[in-house]
KELUM-470539 format. One record per residue: residue in three letters; x, y, z of N, C-alpha, C in turn. Coordinates in steps of 0.1 Angstrom, whole numbers, padded with zeros to 4 digits, always signed. Atoms other than C-alpha are relative to their C-alpha. Layout:
residues N
AlaXYZXYZXYZ/...
end
This chain:
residues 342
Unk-0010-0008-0006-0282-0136+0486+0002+0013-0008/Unk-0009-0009+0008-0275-0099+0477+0011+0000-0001/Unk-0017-0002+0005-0241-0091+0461-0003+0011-0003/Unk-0003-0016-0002-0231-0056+0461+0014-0002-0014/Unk-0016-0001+0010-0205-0049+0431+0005+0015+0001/Unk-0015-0013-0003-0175-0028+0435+0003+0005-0010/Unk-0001-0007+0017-0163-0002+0408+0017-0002+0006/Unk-0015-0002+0001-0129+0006+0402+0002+0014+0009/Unk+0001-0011-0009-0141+0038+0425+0008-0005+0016/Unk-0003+0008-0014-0131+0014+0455+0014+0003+0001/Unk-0015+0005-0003-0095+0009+0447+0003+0018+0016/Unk-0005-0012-0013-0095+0047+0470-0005-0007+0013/Unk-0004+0005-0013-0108+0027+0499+0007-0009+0004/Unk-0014+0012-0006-0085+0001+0498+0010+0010+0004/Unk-0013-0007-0004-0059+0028+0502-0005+0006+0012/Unk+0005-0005-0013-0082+0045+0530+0004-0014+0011/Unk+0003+0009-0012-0087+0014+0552+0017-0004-0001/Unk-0016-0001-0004-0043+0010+0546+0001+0007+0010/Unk-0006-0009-0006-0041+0040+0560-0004-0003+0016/Unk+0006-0003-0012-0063+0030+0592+0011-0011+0011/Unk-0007+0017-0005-0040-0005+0601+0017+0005-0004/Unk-0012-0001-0002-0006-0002+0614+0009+0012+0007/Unk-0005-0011-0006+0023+0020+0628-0007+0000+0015/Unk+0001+0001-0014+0011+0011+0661+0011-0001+0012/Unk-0012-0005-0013+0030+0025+0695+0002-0013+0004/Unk-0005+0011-0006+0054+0000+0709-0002+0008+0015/Unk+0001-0003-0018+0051+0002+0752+0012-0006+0002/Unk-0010+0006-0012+0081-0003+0775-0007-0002+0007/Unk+0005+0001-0010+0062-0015+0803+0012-0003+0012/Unk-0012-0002-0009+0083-0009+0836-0007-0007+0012/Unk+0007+0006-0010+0073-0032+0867+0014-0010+0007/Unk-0009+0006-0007+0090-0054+0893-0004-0015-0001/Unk+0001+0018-0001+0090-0094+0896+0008-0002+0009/Unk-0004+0000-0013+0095-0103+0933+0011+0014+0003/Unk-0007-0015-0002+0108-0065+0940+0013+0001-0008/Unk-0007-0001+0009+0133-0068+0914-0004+0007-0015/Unk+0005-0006+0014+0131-0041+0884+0001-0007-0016/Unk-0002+0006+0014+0121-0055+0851-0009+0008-0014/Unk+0007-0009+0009+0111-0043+0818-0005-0009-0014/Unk+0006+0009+0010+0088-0059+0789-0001+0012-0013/Unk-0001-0004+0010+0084-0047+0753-0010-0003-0006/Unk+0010+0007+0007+0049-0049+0735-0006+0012-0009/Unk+0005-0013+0007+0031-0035+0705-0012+0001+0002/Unk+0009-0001-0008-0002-0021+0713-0009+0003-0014/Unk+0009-0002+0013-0022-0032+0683-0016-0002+0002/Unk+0012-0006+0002-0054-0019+0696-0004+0010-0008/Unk+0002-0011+0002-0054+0008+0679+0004-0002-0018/Unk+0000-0005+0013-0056-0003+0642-0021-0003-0001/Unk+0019-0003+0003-0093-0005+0624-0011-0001+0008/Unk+0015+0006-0007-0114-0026+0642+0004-0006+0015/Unk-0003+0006-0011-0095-0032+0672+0010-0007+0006/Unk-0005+0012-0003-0073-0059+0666+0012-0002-0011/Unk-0013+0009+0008-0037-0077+0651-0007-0005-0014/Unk+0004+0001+0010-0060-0092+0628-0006+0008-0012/Unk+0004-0007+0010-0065-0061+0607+0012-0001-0010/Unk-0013+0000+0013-0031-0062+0590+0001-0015-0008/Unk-0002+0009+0011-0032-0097+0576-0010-0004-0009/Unk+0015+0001+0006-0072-0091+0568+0003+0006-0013/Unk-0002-0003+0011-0063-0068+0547+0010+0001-0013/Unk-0008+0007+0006-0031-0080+0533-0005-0008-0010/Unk+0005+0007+0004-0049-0108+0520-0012+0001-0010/Unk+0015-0004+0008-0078-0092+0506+0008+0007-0015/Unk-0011-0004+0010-0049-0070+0486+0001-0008-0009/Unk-0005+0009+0006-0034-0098+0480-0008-0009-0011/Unk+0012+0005+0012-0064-0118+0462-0005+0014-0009/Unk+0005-0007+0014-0076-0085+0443+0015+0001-0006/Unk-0010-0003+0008-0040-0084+0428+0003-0017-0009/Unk-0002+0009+0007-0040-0121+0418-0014-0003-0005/Unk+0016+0004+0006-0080-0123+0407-0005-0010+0009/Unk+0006+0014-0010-0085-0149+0433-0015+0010+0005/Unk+0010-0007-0006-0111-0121+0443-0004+0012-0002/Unk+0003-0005+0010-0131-0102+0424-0012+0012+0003/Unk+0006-0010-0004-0155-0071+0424-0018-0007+0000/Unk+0012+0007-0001-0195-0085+0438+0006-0015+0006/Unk-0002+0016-0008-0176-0118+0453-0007+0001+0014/Unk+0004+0000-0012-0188-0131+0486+0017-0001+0011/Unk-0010+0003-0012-0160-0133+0517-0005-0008+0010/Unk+0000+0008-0005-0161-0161+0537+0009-0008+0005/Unk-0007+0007-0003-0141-0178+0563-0007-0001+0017/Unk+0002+0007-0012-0142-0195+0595+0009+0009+0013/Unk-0007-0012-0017-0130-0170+0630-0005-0006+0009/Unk+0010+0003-0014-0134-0176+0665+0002+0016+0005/Unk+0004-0009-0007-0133-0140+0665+0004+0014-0005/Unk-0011-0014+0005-0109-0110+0658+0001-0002-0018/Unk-0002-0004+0017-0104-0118+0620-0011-0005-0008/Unk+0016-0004+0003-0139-0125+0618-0009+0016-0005/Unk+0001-0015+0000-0144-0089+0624+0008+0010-0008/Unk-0009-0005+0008-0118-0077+0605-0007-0002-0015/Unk+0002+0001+0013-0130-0092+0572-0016+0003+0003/Unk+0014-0013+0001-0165-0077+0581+0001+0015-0001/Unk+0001-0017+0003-0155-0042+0583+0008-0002-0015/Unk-0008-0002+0013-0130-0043+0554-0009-0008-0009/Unk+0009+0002+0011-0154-0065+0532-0012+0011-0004/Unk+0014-0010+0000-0183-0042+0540+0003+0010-0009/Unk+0002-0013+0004-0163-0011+0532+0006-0001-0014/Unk-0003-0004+0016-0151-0023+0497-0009-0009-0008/Unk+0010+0006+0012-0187-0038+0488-0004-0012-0002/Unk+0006+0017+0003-0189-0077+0493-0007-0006+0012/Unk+0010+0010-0007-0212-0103+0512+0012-0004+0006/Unk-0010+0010-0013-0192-0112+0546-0009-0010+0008/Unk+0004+0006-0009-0201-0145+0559+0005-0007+0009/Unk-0007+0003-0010-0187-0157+0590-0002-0014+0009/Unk+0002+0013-0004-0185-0195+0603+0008-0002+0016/Unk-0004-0001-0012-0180-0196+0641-0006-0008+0014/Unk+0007+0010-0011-0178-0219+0673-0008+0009+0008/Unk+0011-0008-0009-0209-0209+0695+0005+0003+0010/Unk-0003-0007-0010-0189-0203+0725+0005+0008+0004/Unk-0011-0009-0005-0170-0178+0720-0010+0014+0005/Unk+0010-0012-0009-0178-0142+0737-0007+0006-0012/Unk+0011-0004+0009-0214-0126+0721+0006+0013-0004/Unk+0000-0006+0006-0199-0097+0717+0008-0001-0017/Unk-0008+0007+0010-0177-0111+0688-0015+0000-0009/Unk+0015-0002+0010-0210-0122+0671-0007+0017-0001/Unk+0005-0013+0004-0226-0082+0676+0008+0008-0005/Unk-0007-0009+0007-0196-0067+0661-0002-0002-0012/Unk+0003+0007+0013-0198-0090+0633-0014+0006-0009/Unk+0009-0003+0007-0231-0080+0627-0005+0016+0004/Unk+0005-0015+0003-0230-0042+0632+0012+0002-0012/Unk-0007+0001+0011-0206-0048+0602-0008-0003-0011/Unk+0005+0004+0010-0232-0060+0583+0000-0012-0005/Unk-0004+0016+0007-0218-0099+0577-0014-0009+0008/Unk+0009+0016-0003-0237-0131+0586+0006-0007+0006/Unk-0009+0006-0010-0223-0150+0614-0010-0013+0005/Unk+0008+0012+0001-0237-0186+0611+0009-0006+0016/Unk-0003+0010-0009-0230-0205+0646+0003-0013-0002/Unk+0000+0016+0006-0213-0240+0646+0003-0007+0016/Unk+0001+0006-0013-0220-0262+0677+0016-0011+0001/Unk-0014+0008+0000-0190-0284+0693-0006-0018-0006/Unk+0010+0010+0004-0218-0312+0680+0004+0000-0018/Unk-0003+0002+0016-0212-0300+0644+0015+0001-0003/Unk-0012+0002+0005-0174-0303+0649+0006+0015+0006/Unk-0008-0010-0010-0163-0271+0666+0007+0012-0010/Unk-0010-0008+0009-0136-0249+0649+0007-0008-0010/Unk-0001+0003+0011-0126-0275+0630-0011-0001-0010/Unk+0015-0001+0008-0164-0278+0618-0005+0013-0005/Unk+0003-0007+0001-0164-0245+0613+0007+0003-0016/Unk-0008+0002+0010-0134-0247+0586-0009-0007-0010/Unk+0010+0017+0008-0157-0280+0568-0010+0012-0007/Unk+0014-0007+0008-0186-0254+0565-0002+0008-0010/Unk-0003-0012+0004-0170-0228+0550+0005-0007-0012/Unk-0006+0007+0014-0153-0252+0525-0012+0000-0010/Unk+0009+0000+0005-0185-0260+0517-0011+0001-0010/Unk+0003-0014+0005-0201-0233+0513+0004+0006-0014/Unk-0009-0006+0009-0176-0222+0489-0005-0010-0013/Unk-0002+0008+0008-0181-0255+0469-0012-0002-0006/Unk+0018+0001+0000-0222-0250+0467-0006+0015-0008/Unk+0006-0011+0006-0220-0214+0456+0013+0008-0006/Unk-0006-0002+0010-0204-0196+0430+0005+0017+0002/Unk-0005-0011-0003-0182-0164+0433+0005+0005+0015/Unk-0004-0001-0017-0169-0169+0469+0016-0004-0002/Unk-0011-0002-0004-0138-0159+0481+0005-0010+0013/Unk-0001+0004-0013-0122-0179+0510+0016+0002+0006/Unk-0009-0008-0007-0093-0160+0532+0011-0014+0002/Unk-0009+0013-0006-0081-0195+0546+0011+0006+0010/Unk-0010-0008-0009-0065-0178+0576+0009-0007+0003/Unk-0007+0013-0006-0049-0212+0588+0011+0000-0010/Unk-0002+0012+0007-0033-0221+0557+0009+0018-0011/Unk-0001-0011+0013-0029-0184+0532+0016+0005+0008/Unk-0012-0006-0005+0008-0173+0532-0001+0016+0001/Unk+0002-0022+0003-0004-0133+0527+0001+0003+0014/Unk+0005-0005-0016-0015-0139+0567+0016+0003+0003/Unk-0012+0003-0010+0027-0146+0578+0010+0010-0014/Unk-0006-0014+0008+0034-0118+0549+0000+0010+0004/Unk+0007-0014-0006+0016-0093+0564+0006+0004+0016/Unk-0010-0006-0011+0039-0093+0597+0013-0003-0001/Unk-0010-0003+0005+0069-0100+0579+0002+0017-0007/Unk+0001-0016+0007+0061-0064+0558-0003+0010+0010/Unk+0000-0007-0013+0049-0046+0586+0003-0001+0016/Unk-0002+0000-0013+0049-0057+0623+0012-0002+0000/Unk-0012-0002-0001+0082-0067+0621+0013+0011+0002/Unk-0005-0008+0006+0096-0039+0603-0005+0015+0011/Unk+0002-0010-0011+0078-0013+0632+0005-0004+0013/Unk-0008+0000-0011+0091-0034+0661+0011+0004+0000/Unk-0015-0010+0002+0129-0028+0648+0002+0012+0003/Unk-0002-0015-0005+0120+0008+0645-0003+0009+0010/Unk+0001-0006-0014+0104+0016+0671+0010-0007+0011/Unk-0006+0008-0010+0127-0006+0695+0014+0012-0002/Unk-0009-0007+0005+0155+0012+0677-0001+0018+0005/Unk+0003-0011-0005+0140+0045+0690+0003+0002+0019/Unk-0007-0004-0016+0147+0037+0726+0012-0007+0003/Unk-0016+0002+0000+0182+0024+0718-0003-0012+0009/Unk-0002+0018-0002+0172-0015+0717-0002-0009-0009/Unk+0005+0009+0006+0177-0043+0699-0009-0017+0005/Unk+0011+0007-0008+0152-0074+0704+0010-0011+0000/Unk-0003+0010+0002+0165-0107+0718-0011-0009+0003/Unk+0009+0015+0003+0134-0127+0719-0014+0009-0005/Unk+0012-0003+0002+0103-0123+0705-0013-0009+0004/Unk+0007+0007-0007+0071-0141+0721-0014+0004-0005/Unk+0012-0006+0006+0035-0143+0707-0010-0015+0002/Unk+0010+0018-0002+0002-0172+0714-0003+0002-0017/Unk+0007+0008+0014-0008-0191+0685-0011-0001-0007/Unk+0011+0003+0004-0036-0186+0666-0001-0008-0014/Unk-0003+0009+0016-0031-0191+0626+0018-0002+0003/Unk-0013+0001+0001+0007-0188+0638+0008+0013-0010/Unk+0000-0007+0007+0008-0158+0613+0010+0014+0008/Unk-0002-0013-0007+0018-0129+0638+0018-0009+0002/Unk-0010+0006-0003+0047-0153+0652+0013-0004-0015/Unk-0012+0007+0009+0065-0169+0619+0000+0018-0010/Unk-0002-0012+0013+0062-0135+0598+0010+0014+0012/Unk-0008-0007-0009+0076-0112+0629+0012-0006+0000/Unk-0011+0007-0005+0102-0135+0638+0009-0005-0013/Unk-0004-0003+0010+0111-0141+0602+0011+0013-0003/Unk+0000-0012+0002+0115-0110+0597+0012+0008+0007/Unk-0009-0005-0009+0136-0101+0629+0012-0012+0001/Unk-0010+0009+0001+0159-0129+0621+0007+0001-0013/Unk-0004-0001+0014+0165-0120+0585+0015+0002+0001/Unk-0017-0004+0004+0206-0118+0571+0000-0014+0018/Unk-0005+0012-0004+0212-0147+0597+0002+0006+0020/Unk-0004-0007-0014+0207-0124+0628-0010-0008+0013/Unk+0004+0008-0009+0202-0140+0661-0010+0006+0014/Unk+0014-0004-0004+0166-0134+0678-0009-0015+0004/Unk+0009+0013+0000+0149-0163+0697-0018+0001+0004/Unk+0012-0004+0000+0116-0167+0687-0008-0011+0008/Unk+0004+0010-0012+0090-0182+0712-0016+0000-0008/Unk+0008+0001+0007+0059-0195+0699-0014-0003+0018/Unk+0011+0005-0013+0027-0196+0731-0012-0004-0002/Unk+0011+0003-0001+0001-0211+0744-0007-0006+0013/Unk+0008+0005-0015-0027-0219+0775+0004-0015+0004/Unk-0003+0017-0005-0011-0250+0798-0009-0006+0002/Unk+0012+0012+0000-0045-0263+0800-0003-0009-0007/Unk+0005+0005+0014-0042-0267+0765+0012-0002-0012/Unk-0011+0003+0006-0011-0278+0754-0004-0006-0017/Unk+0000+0008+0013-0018-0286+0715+0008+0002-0007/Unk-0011-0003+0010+0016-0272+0700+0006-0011+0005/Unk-0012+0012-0009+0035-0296+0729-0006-0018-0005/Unk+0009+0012+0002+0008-0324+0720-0001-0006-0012/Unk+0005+0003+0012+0002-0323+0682-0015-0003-0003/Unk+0016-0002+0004-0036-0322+0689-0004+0005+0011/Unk+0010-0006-0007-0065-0308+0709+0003-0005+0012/Unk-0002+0011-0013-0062-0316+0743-0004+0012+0013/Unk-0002-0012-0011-0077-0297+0774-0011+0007-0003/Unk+0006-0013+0010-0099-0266+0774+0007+0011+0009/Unk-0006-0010-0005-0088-0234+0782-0006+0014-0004/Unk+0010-0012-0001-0105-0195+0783+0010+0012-0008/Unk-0005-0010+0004-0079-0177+0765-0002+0005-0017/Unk+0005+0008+0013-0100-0172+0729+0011+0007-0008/Unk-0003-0004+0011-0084-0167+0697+0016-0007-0001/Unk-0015+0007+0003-0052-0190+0703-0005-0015+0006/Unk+0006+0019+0001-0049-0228+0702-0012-0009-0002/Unk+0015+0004+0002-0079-0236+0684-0002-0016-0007/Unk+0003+0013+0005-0079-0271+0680+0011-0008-0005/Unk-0008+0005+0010-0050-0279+0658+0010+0008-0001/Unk-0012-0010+0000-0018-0270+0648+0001+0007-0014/Unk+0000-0009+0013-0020-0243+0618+0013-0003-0005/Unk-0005+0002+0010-0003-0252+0585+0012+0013+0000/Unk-0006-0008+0002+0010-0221+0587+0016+0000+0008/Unk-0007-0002-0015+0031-0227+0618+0012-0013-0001/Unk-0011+0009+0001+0069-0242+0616+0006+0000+0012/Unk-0010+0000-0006+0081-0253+0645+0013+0000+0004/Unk-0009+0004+0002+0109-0266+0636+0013+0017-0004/Unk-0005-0008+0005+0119-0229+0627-0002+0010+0013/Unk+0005-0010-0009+0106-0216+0661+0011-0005+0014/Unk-0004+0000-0012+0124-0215+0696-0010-0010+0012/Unk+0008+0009-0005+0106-0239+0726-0015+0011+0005/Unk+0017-0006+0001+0069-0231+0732-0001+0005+0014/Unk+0001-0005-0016+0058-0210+0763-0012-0002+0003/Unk+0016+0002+0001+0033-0220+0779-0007+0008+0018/Unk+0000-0008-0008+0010-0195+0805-0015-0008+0005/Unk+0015+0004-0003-0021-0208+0825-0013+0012-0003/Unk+0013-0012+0008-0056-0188+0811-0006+0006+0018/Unk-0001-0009-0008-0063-0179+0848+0007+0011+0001/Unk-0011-0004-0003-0029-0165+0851+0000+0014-0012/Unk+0001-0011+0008-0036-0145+0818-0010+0010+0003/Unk+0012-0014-0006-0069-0129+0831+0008+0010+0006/Unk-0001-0009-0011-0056-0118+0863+0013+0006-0006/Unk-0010-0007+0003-0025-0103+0840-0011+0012-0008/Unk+0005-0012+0011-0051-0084+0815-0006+0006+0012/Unk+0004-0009-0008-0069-0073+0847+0010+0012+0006/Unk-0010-0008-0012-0042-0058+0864+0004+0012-0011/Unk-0002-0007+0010-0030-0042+0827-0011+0012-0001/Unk+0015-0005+0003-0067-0028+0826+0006+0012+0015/Unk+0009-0006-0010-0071-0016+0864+0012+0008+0003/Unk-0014-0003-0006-0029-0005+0872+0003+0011-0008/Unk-0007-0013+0009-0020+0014+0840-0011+0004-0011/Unk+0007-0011+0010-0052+0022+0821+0001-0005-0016/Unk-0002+0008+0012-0042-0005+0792-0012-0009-0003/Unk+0011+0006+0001-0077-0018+0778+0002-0010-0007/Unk-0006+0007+0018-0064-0056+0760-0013-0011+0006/Unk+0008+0017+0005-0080-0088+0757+0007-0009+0010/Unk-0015+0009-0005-0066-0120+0776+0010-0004-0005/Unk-0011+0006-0002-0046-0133+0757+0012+0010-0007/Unk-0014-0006-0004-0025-0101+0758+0005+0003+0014/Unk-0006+0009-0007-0020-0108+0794+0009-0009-0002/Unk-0009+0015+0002-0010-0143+0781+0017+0005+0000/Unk-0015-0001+0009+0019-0127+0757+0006+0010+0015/Unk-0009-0007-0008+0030-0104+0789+0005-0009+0005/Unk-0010+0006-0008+0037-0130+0810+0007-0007-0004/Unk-0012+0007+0008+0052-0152+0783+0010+0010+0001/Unk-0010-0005-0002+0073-0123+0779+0007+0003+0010/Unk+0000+0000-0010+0078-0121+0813+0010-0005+0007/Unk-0005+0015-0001+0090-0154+0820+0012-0001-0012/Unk-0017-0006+0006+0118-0148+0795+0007+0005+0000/Unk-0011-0011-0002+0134-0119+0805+0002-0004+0018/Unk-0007+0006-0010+0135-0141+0838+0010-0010-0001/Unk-0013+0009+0009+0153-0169+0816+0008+0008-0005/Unk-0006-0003+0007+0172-0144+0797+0010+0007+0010/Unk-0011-0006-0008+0186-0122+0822-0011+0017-0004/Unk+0006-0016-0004+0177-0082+0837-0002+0007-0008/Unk-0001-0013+0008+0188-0065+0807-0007-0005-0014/Unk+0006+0007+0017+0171-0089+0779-0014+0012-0006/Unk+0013-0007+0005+0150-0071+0756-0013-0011-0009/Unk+0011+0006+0003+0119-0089+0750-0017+0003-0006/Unk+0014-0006+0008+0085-0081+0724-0006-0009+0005/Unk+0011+0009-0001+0054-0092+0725-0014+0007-0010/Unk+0008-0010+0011+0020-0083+0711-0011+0001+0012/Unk+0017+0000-0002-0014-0067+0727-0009-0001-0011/Unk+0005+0003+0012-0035-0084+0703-0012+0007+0000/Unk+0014-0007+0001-0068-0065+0710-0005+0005+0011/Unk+0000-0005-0014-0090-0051+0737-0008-0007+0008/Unk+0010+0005-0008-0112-0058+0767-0013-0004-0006/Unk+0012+0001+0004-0143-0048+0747-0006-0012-0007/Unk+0003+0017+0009-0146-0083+0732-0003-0008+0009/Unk+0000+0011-0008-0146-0100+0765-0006+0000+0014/Unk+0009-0003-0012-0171-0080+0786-0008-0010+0006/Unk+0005+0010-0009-0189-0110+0792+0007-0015+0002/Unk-0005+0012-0003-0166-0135+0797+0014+0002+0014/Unk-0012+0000-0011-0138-0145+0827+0005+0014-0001/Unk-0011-0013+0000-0119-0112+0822-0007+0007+0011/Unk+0008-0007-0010-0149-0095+0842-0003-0005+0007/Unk+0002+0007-0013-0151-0116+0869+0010-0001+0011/Unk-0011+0007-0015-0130-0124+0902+0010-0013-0006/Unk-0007+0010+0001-0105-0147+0894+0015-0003+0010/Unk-0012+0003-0014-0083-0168+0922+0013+0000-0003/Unk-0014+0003+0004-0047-0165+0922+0005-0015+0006/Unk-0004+0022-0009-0025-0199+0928+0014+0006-0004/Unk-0008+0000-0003+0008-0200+0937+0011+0000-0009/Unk-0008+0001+0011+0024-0209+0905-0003+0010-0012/Unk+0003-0015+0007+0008-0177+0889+0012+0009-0003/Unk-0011-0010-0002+0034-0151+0877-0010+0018+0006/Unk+0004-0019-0001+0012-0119+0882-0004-0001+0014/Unk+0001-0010-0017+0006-0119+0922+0016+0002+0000/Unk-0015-0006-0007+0047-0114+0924+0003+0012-0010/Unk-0005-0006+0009+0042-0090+0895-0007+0018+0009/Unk+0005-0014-0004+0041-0047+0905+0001+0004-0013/Unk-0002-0009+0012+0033-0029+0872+0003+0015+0009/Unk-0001-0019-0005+0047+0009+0872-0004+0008-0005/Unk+0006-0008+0014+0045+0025+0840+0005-0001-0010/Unk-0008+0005+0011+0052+0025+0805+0001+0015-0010/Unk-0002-0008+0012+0065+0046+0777+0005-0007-0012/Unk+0000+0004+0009+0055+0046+0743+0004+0009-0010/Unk-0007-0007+0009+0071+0053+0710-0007-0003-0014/Unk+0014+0003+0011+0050+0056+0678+0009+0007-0014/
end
C-alpha cells in the first residue's frame, strides 16, 4: 500500500476544504396540498464539497482526530458508506494526503463507486452473502486490526458526526429561518448514522426550548419502529440495517415514516417543477415535512434537509417511471416556488 505523508503545509487545506462545507441556503418551498396553500422549510446541502450533508461531519471528524492524535500525518482512512460519506472522506482524505479505503454494500448506485474512485480511494465491494452493511462495518474493523496506522471514522458510533450539526447545521437553520421572520416548530430528517437529526435537533432545543424533533424513515422498512432490519426499500443512505448507536430515541419525537416510491416521485417532481437537482431521500424528508405541517397546522414552520443530488442516482429508480398509489402524498401535492436565504 502507498502512504502519502502530510507536512504541517496541510494544516492550510484543512482550513481550505472548511471553507468549501457549510452556510448552505435554506428554501421556503411554496406549494399546495389538495388546493390548500402550504409552505415547507429545507436546507439545500447540495452545495457543500462534494455534494452532500455528509461533508460537514466528514470533516468534523477528521478535525477532530488530527486534534486528539487518533489520526496522524501518512495514516490510512477507512470506513464502511453506502455512499455519500464514503465520498466525502475520499475527497477530503485525498486532499490532505492519506490512503482512503472504502467498505461498501454492492448494491448501491455505481455511480457512488466512480466518484469514490475519481477521488482516488479504493472501494472494496461487500456482497449481502458477506453480511451486507453490517458486513461491511466487520471488514473495516478488521482491516484496521491487520494493518497498522489506520484511522477508522466510525460514522455509526463517533460523537464528532452529531457535533458537527449541533455546531453548524443547527446554528444556520436558526439564522437563516430568523431571516424570513420564523422560528422552527418541528424539525424532520431520515436516519442514516442519526447524526444530522440528534445534533440539529439538539441544538434547536437547547436552554429547554420547545421544537419537536421527528426522526424518518422508508415504510417498507420500518427498522427504527422494529428495532431490526426488516423489509427492503430504494431510498439509499437511510435505514441501513440497524439502529445507529448514535441515535436516541428516547430523546426524539415519534418516527415518520414515507413510502420510497412516494419519495422518488417527490424528488422527481423537485427535479422536473422547480429545477431542484436532490437525491431521494430528499423527497423522503419533504414529504415527512410535509405530513407535519398537515399534523401541525397551516402556519407551522417546519425544516428539513436536501441531503444531496440526483447525480448519484442516475441509474437507479429516480430515472425511471414510477406509479403513483393512492396513499402517496405527492399526486395531491402542486409545487410553486421557493425562496432562498443564504
Amino acid at each position: 500500500m502507498t502512504r502519502t505523508v502530510q507536512t504541517d503545509a496541510n494544516a492550510s487545506t484543512v482550513e481550505a476544504i472548511a471553507a468549501l462545507i457549510g452556510n448552505s441556503p435554506t428554501l421556503e418551498i411554496h406549494y399546495r396540498h389538495r388546493g390548500k396553500p402550504r409552505r415547507v422549510y429545507a436546507k439545500y446541502d447540495i452545495l457543500n464539497m462534494t455534494g452532500s450533508i455528509k461533508d460537514r461531519m466528514a470533516a468534523h471528524i477528521v478535525q477532530t482526530a488530527y486534534d486528539s492524535g487518533e489520526l496522524n500525518p501518512g495514516d490510512s482512512i477507512v470506513e464502511a458508506s453506502s455512499g455519500n460519506t464514503g465520498i466525502s472522506f475520499a475527497a477530503i482524505g485525498r486532499a490532505l494526503g492519506h490512503y482512503v479505503r472504502i467498505y461498501m454494500p454492492d448494491w448501491l448506485s455505481r455511480e457512488r463507486v466512480q466518484l469514490m474512485h475519481s477521488f482516488g480511494a479504493e472501494v472494496i465491494p461487500v456482497s449481502k452473502a458477506q453480511g451486507g452493511f453490517v458486513g461491511s462495518i466487520e471488514l473495516a474493523e478488521a482491516y484496521a486490526q491487520e494493518n497498522e496506522h489506520v484511522f477508522l471514522p466510525r460514522q455509526f458510533d463517533n460523537p464528532a458526526n452529531t457535533e458537527a450539526h449541533e455546531l453548524t447545521t443547527g446554528p444556520e437553520i436558526e439564522t437563516q429561518l430568523a431571516m424570513l421572520d420564523r422560528k422552527p416548530d418541528a424539525f424532520v430528517a431520515g436516519v442514516g448514522t442519526g447524526g444530522t437529526v440528534m445534533g440539529v435537533g439538539r441544538f434547536l432545543r437547547r436552554n429547554g426550548r420547545s421544537v419537536a424533533i421527528h426522526p424518518l424513515e422508508p415504510a417498507n422498512s420500518p427498522t427504527l419502529r422494529t428495532g431490526h432490519k426488516t423489509g427492503q426499500h430504494r431510498i439509499q443512505g437511510i435505514s441501513d440495517e440497524f439502529i445507529p448507536s448514535l441515535l436516541n430515541l428516547e430523546e426524539l419525537d415519534d418516527v415518520v415514516d414515507v413510502w420510497d416510491g412516494d419519495a422518488i416521485l417527490m424528488a422527481q417532481t423537485l427535479c422536473h417543477t422547480l429545477g431542484l437537482a436532490v437525491g431521494i431521500s430528499s423527497g423522503a424528508n419533504i414529504i415527512g415535512a410535509m405530513q407535519l405541517v398537515e399534523k401541525l397546522g397551516d402556519d407551522a414552520t417546519v425544516v428539513t434537509i436536501l441531503p444531496d443530488s440526483n447525480k448519484k442516482y442516475l441509474s437507479t429508480s429516480l430515472c425511471q417511471a414510477e406509479a403513483p398509489r393512492d396513499d402517496y402524498t405527492t399526486p395531491g401535492v402542486e409545487l410553486d416556488h421557493f425562496i432562498a436565504v443564504r
